[in-house]
DRENLUM-287375 format. One record per residue: x, y, z of N, C-alpha, C in turn. Coordinates in steps of 0.2 Angstrom, whole numbers, plus 2048, in hexadecimal, padded with zeros to 3 digits. Layout:
# DRENLUM-287375
XYZXYZXYZ;...
***
This chain:
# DRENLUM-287375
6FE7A57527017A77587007AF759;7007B175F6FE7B67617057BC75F;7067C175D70E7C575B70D7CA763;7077CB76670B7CE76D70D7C8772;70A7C277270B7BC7777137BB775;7147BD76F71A7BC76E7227BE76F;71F7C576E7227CD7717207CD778;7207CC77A7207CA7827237C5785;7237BE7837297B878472F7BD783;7307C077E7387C277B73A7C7780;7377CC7827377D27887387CD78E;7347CA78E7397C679573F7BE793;7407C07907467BC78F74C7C078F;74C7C478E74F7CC78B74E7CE794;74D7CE79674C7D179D74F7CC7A1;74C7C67A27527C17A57587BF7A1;75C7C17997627C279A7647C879C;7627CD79D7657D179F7657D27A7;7617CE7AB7627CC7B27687C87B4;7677C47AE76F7C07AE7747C17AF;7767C67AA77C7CA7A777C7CF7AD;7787D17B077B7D67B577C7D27BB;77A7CD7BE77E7C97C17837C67C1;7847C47BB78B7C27B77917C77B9;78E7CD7B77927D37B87947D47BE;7907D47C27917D57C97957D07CB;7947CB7CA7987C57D079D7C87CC;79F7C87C57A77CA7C27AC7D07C4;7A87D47C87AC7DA7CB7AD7D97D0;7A97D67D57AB7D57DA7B27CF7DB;7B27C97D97B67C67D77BF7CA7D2;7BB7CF7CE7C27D47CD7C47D97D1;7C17DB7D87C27E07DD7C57DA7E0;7C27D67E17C67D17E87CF7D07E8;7CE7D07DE7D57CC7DB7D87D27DC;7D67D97DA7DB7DD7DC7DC7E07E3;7DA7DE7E97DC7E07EE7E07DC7F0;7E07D67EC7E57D07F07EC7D27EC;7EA7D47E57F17D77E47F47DF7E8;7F07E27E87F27E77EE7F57E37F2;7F47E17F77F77DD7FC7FB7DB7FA;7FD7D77F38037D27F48097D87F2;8057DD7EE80C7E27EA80F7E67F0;80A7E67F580C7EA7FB8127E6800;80F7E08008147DD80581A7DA803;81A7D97FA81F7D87F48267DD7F9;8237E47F78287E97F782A7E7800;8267E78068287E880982F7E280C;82C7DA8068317D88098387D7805;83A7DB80183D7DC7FB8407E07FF;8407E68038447EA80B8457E680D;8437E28108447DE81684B7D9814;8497D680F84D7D08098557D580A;8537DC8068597DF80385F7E080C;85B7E181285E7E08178617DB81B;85F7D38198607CF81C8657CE819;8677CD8138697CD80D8707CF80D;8727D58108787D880D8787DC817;87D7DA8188807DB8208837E2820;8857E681A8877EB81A87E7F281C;87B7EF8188757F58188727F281D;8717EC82286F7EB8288727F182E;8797F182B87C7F583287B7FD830;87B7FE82B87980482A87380682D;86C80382C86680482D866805834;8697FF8378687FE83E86B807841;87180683C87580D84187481483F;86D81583986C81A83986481D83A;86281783B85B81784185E819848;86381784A86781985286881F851;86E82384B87282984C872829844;86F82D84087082D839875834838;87883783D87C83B83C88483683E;88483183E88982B83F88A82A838;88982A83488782882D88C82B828;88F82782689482C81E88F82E818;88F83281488C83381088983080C;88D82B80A88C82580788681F80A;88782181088481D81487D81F815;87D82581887582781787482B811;87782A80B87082880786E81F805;87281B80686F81680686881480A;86A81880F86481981585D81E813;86082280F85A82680C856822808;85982180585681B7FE853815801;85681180585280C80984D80D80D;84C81580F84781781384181C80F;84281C80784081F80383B819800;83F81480183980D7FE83680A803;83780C80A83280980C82E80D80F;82E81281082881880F82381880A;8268188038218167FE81F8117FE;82180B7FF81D805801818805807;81A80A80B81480C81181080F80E;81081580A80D819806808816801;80C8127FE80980C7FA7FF8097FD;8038058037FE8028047FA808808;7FC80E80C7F881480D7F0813809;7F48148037F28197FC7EB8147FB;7EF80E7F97EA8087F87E58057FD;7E68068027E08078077DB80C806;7DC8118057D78168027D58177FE;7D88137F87D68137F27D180B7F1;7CF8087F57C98007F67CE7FD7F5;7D57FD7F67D97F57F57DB7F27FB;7D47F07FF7D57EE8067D97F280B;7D97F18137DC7F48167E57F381B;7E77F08147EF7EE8177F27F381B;7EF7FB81B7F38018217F27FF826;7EB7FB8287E97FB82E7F07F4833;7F27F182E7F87F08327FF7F2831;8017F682B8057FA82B808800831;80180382E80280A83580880983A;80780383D80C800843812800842;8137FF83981B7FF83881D805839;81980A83981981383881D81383C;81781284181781584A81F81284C;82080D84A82680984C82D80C849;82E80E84483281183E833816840;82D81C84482E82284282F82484B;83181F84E83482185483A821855;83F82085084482085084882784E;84D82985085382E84E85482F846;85682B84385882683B851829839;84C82783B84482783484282F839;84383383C84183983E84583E83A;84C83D83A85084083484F83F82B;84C83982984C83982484283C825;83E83C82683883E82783A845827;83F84982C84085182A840852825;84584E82284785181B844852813;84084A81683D84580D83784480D;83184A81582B84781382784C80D;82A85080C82685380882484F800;8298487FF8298437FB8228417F7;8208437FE81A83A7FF81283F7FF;81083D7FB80883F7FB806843804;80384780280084C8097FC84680D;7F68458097F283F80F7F883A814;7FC838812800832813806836817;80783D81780D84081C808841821;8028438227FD8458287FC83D82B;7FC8388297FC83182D804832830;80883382D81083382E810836835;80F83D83380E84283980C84183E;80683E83F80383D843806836848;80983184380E82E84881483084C;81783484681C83884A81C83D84F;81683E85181284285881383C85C;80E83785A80F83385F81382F863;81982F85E81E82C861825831865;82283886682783C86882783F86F;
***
């Protein structure tokens, strides 16, 4: 038997497992990109309905949200920070999914934005926007902004 006929089988065996193995690799990343943008998604609409939950939920922080999106200077002290706070976690959860859109975790802003636009037209999230946007990442107060023009 010849030892380069041989050393030549081996180099391409060796070359098609490693054709393999990079295929292998690929279909596995893509398959772990896929899985963590669907978790992006889920952890973003987790939090969004956990706000949602916490207001259906309890009749007391309903009237508040409602009546300090209308007039947040109506509000006992106690009351708007409850309203801080609950408009502190749903900004972040905006922020959240912002963030994660930019960063390849699908584009769940592309239908958030509208909660912006909708939120940030009110009295209640204009007052809490003067006060707490310096909170929130720069990229993600320049989207804010940019709503709150639009809505003014």
């Amino acid at each position: 038997m010849n030892w380069e006929a041989v050393g030549a089988i081996g180099e391409t065996v060796g070359a098609v497992g490693v054709i393999i193995t990079l295929i292998y690799l690929a279909t596995q990343l893509r398959q772990n990109t896929l899985a963590l943008r669907v978790a992006s998604i889920d952890s973003t609409t987790k939090v969004g309905n956990d706000i949602r939950t916490s207001l259906l939920s309890d009749p007391e922080l309903t009237e508040i949200y409602i009546r300090a999106l209308a007039d947040p200077d109506s509000l006992t002290e106690i009351e708007r920070e409850r309203f801080r706070l609950m408009m502190t976690n749903a900004l972040w959860a905006l922020c959240n999914a912002y963030m994660q859109s930019h960063l390849g975790g699908g584009d769940s802003w592309a239908a958030q934005k509208y909660i912006v636009g909708r939120l940030m037209s009110s009295p209640g999230a204009g007052w809490y926007w003067a006060n707490y946007r310096e909170e929130f990442d720069p990229d993600f107060r320049n989207q804010v902004d940019s709503h709150v023009r639009k809505s003014s």
